[in-house]
Each structure stands twice: as structure tokens, then as C-alpha cells.
C-alpha positions as CSV (number, residue, x, y, z in Angstrom):
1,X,-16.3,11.5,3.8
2,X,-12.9,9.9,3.6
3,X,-12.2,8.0,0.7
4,X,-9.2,5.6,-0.2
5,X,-8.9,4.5,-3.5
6,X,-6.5,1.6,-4.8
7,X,-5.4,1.0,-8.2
8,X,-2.6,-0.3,-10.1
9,X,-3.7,-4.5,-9.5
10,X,-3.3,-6.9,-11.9
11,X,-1.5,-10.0,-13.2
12,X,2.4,-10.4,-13.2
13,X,4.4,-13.1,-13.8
14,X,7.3,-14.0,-11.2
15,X,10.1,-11.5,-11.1
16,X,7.6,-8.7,-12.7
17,X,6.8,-5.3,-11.2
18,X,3.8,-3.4,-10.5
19,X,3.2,0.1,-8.7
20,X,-0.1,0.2,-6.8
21,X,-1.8,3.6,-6.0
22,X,-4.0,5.1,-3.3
23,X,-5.6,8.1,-3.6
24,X,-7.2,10.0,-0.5
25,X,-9.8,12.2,-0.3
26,X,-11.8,14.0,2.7
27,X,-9.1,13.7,5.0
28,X,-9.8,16.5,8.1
29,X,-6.3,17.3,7.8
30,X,-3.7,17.8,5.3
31,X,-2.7,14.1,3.8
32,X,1.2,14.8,4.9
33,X,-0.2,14.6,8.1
34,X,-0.9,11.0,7.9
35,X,0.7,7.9,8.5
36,X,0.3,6.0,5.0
37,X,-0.3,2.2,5.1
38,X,0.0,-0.7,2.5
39,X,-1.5,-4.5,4.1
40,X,-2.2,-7.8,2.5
41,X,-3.9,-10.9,4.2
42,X,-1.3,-12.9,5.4
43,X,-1.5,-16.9,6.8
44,X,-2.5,-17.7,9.9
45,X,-3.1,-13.8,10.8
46,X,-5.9,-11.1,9.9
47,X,-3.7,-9.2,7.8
48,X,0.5,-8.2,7.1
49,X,1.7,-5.0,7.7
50,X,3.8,-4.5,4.1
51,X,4.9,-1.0,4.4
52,X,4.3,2.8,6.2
53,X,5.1,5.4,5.6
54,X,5.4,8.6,8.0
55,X,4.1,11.8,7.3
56,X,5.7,14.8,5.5
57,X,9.3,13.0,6.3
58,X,8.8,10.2,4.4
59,X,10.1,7.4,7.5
60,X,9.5,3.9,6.2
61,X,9.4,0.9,7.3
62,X,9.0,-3.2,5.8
63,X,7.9,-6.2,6.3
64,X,10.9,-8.8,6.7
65,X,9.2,-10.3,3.5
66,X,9.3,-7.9,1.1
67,X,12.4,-5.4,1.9
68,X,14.6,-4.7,-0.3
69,X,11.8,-5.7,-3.3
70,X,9.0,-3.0,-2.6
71,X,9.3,0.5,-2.0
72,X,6.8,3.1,-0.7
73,X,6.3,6.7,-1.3
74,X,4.0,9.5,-1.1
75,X,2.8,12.9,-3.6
76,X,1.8,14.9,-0.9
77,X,0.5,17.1,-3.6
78,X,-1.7,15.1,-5.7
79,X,-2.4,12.8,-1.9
80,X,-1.9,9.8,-3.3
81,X,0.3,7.0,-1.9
82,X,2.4,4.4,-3.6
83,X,3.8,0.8,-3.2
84,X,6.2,-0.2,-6.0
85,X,6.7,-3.7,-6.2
86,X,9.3,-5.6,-8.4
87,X,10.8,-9.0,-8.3
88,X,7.6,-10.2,-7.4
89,X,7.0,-13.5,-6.3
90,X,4.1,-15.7,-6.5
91,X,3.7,-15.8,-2.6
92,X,3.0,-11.9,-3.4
93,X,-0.5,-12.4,-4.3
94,X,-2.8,-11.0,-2.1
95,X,-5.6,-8.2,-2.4
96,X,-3.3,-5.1,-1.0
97,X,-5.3,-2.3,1.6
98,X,-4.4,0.6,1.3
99,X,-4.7,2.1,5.3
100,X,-4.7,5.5,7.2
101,X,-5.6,6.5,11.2
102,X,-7.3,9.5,11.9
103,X,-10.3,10.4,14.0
104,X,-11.6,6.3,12.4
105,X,-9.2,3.8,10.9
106,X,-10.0,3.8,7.1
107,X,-9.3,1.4,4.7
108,X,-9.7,1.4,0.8
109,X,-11.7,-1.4,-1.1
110,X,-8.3,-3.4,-2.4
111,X,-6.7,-4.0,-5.2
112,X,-5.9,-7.6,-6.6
113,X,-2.1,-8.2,-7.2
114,X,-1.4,-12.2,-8.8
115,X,1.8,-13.0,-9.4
116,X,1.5,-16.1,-11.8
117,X,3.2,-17.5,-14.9
């Protein structure tokens, strides 16, 4: 059974930093096979796309909205994937998904991120 597991949430004021994880677990395949995912709920759509990252080469990619701020990366050892997060803003707060494709689409159960003073 595939399992993604966020962490790392919590309560920042603006211009703070978090790093959120995801760890995987019962993936068919090795997790450097897999494209990585990080979304958030966005207005006016189901969900953003904030960040991907490729498989063993490490190609990312941002949303307009947070490049330049965030930065993902992947332990392909310990299959976890990370999303670090500074000069965070409160239009930041969202629940962030952490995502992955194989055979299904999975998704984690979230992690809360408010960005308030």
C-alpha cells in the first residue's frame, strides 16, 4: 500500500521559513523513479501546482508565485521529499499535498502551513 506522509506544518509569521516533508512508502518501484509533487488549493482552481521535482536528476520546476522563495529536493535514500519555504508570505497559507503518479495518482493527507503575525 502506498503511503505519503507530510510533516513539517505549522505557524510562521510573514518573512519566516519552514521545510515541509514527505515520506513514501510502498512505492512498486524505486522512489527515484518518481516524479515528486508539492500542491496547495489555490483560488478559483482545484489545486496549484507549487513545485516537481524529476526523478533521480533532480529537474525542478515552480510556480510563478513562489520561485525564487521555495525550493524542492529529494533523499532518494531515506524516500522522502522536501519543500523549503522561506520568506513566506501570508497568501502562503494553504494545507500543502504532497503528490506522486504511478500505476494510481497518490496523494498524502496534508500538512497545514499559516503564515500569520
Amino acid at each position: 500500500q502506498v503511503r505519503l506522509v507530510e510533516s513539517g506544518g505549522g505557524l510562521v509569521q510573514p518573512g519566516g521559513s519552514l521545510r515541509l516533508s514527505c515520506a513514501a512508502s510502498g512505492l512498486t518501484f524505486s522512489f527515484s523513479n518518481y516524479v515528486m509533487k508539492w500542491y496547495r488549493p489555490a483560488p478559483g482552481k482545484e489545486r496549484e501546482l507549487v513545485a516537481f521535482i524529476r526523478d533521480a536528476g533532480g529537474i525542478t520546476n515552480y510556480a510563478g508565485s513562489v520561485k525564487g522563495r521555495f525550493t524542492i529536493s529529494r533523499d532518494n535514500v531515506k524516500n522522502t521529499v522536501y519543500l523549503q519555504m522561506n520568506s513566506l508570505k501570508p497568501e502562503d497559507t494553504a494545507v500543502y499535498y504532497c503528490n506522486t503518479r504511478g500505476s494510481f495518482e497518490y496523494w498524502g493527507q496534508g500538512t497545514q502551513v499559516t503564515v500569520s503575525s
